[in-house]
Structure formats: C-alpha cells, structure tokens
Backbone bond lengths (Angstrom), bond angles and torsions (degrees), N, CA, C in turn:
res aa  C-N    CA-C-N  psi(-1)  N-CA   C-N-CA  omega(-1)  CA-C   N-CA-C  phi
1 X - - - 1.437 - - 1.532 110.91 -
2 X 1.459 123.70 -30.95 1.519 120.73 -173.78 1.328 99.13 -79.75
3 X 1.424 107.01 -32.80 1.908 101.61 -171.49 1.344 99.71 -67.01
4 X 1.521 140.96 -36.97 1.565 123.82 -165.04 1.676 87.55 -85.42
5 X 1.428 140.81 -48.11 1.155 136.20 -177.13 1.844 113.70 -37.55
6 X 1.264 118.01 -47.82 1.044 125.37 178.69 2.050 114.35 -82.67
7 X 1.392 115.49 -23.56 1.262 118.62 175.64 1.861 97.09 -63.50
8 X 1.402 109.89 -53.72 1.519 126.16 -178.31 1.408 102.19 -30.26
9 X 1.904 112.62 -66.04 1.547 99.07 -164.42 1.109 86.86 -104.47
10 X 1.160 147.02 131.88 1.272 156.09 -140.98 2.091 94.24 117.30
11 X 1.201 125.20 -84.41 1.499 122.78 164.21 1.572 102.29 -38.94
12 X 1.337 142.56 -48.67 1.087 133.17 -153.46 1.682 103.91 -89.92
13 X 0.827 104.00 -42.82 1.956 105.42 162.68 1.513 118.63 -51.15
14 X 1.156 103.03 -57.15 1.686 122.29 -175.81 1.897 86.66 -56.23
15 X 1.276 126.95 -55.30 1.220 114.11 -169.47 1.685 129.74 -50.43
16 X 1.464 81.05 -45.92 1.441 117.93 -162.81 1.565 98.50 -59.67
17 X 1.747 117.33 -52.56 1.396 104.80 178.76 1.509 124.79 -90.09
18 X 1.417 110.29 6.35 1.390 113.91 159.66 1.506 111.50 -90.73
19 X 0.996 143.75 -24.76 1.401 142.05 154.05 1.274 114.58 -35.95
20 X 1.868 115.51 -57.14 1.513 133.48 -165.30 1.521 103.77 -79.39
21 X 1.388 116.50 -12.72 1.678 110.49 -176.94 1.139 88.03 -121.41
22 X 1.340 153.71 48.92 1.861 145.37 140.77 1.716 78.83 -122.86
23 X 0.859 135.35 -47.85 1.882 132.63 -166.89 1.433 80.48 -47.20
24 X 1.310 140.23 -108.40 1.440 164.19 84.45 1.721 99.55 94.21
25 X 1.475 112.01 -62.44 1.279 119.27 155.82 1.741 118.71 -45.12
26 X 1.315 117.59 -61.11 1.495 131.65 177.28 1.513 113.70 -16.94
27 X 1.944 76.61 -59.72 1.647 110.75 -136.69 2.499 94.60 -51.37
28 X 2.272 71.21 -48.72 1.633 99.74 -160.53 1.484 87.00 -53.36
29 X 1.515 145.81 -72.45 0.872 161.41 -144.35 1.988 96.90 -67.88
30 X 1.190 128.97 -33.92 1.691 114.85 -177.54 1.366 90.13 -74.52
31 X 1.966 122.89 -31.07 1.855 109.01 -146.63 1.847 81.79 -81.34
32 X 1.280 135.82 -9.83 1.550 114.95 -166.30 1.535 92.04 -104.38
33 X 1.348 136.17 4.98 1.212 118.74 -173.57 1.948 91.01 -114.32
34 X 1.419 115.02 -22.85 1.324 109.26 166.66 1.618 118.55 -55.64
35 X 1.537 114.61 -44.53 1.198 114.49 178.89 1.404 136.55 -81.65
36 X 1.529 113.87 -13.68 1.273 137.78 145.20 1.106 129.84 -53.58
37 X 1.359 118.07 -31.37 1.579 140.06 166.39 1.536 105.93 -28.58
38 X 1.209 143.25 126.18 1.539 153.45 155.79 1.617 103.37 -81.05
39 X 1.298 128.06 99.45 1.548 117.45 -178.26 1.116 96.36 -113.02
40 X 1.497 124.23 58.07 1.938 130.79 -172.90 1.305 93.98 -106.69
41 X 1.746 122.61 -21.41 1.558 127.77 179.98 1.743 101.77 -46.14
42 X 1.356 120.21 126.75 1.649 119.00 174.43 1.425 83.26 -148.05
43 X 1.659 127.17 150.48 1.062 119.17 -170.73 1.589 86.20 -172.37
44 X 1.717 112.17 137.20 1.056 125.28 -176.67 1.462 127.38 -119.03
45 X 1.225 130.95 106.64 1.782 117.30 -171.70 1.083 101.51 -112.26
46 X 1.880 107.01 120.01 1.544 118.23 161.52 1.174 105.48 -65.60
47 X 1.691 124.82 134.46 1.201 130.05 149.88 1.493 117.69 -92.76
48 X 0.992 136.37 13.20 1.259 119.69 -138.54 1.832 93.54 -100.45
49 X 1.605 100.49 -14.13 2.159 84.27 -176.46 1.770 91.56 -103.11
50 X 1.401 120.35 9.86 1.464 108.99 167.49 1.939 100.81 -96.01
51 X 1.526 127.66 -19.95 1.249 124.42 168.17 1.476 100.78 -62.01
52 X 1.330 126.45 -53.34 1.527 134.57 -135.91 1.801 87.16 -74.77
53 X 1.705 124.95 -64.04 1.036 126.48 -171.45 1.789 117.76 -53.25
54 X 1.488 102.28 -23.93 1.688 111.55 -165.83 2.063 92.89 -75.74
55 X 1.404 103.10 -54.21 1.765 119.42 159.74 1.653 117.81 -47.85
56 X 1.118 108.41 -37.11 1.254 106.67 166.19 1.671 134.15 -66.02
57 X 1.247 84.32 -37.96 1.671 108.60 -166.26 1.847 103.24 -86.98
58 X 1.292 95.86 -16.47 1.440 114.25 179.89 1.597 109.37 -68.41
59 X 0.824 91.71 -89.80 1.840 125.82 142.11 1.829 110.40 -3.57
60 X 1.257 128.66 -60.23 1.253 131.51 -176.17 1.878 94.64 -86.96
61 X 1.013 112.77 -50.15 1.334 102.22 175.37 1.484 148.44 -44.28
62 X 1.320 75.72 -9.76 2.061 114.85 -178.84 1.641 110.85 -91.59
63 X 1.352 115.37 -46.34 1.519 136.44 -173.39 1.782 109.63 -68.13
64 X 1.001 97.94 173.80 1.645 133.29 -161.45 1.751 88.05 -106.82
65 X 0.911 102.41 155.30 2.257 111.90 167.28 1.573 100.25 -68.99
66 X 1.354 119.77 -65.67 1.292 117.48 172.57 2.044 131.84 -48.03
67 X 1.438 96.91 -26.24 1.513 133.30 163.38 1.948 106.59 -53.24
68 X 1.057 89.39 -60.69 1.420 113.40 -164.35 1.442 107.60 -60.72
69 X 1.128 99.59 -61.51 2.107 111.22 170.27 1.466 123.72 -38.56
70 X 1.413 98.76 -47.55 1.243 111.49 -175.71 1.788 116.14 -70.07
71 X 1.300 96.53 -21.49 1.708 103.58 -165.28 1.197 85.02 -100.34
72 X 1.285 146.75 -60.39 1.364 156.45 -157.63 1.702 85.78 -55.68
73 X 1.088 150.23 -78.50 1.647 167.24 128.14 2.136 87.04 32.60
74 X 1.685 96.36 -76.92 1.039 79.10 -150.94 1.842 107.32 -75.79
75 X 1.741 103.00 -20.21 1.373 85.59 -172.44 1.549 127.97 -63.99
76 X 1.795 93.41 -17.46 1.769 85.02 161.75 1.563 130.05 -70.80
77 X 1.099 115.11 -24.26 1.358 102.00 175.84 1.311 116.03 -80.11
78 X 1.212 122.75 -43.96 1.681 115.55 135.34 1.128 123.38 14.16
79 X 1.352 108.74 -90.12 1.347 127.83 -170.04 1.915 105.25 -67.27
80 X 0.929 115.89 -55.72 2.067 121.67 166.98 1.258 87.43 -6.18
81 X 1.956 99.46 -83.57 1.605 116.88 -155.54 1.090 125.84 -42.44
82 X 1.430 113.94 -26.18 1.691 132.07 -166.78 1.360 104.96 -90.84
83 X 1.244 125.01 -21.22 1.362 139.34 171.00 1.551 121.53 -57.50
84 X 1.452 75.45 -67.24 1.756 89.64 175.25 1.575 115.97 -79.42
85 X 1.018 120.77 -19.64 1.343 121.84 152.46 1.395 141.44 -50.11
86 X 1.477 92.34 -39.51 1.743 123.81 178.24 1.674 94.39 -66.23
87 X 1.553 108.93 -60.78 1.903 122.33 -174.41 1.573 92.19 -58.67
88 X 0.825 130.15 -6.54 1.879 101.10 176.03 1.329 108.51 -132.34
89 X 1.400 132.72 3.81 1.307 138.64 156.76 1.543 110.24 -67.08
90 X 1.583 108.06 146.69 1.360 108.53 -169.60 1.373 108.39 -117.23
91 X 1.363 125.30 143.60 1.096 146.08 -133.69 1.678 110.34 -80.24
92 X 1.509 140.70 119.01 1.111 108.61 174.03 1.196 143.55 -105.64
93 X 1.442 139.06 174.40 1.463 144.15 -150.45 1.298 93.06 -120.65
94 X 1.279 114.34 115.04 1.811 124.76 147.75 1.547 110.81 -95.02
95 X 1.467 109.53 129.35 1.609 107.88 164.21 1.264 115.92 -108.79
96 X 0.975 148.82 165.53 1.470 144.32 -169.75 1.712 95.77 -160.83
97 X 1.358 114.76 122.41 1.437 132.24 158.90 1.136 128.84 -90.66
98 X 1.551 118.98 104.74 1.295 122.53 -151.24 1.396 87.13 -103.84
99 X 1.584 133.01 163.88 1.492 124.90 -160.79 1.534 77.64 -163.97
100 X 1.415 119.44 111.85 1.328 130.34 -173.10 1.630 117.44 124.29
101 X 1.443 92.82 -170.80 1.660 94.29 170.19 1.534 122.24 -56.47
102 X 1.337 89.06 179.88 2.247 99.21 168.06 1.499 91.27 -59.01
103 X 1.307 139.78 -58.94 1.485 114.12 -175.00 1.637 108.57 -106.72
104 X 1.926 77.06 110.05 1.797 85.29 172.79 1.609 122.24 -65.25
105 X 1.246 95.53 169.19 1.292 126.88 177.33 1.424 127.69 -95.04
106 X 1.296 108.25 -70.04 1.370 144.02 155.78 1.631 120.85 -88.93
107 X 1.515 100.31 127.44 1.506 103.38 171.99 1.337 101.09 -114.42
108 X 1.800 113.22 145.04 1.609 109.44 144.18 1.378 104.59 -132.76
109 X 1.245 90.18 166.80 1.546 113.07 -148.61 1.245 95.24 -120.95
C-alpha cells in the first residue's frame, strides 16, 4: 500500500511540474508574440452609400409608380449637383501632434 501511495505522488509531482513548464512556455511565447504585434492596422469603412441605398429603398417602397418617377427624376439631379460639388470642394488637412513615442499616448489636436 505505501509503494502505490508513494508511486501516486511521485505521478502527481511529475505532473505538476510539467503542467508549470508548458503553462510557462505559453505564457513566454503570447508576451513575444504581443510585442511583435504591428498595431499600425487603422482601417476606415464609409457606410454612408450602404445607409443612403437602405433609405432609399425605404423610401421607394412607400411610393406609388407614378411617385417613384418623379423622385427617381429628382434624386438624380440631386445626386449631378453633389458631384460637381464634391469636384470643386477642396480637400481637407488634419494635423495631429503626437508628443511621445511612434505609439502615442497623448493626442493634441
């Protein structure tokens, strides 16, 4: 009975520090893939012509056929004006003063 008592913790030790050295491995292995990390990814999605069409589609779904022509009529010219509006509007400049490392901390604006 002492010999399997002692085989027991004997397995339970042996476990215990192979558990703590693959844990340990993990741990080392997430902190070098944290710092390797590139977090320069910034990425921007206009929604605004998937709102306009969902409003749109809203919008015609409400109307008459004869309804429809008329709006369809004007929203294109609508849309022309906004065009050419867009082509002669001038473009704008944000600066941002970052005061620190490559990854700021603090922004002023």
């Amino acid at each position: 009975m002492n010999i399997i008592l002692n085989y027991g913790l004997f397995l339970i030790k042996t476990l215990t520090i192979l558990i703590s050295i693959i844990l340990s491995i993990f741990v080392i292995n997430n902190i070098a893939k944290r710092k390797n990390k590139n977090n320069s990814n910034f990425q921007i999605t206009i929604l605004n012509k998937q709102y306009n069409n969902i409003k749109n589609s809203i919008i015609l779904s409400t109307m008459q056929s004869h309804e429809k022509k008329i709006w369809k009529k004007i929203n294109n010219k609508k849309q022309k004006t906004d065009f050419i509006n867009l082509k002669n509007k001038k473009p704008n400049l944000y600066v941002l003063d970052f005061k620190g490392t490559y990854k700021p901390m603090k922004v002023i604006i």
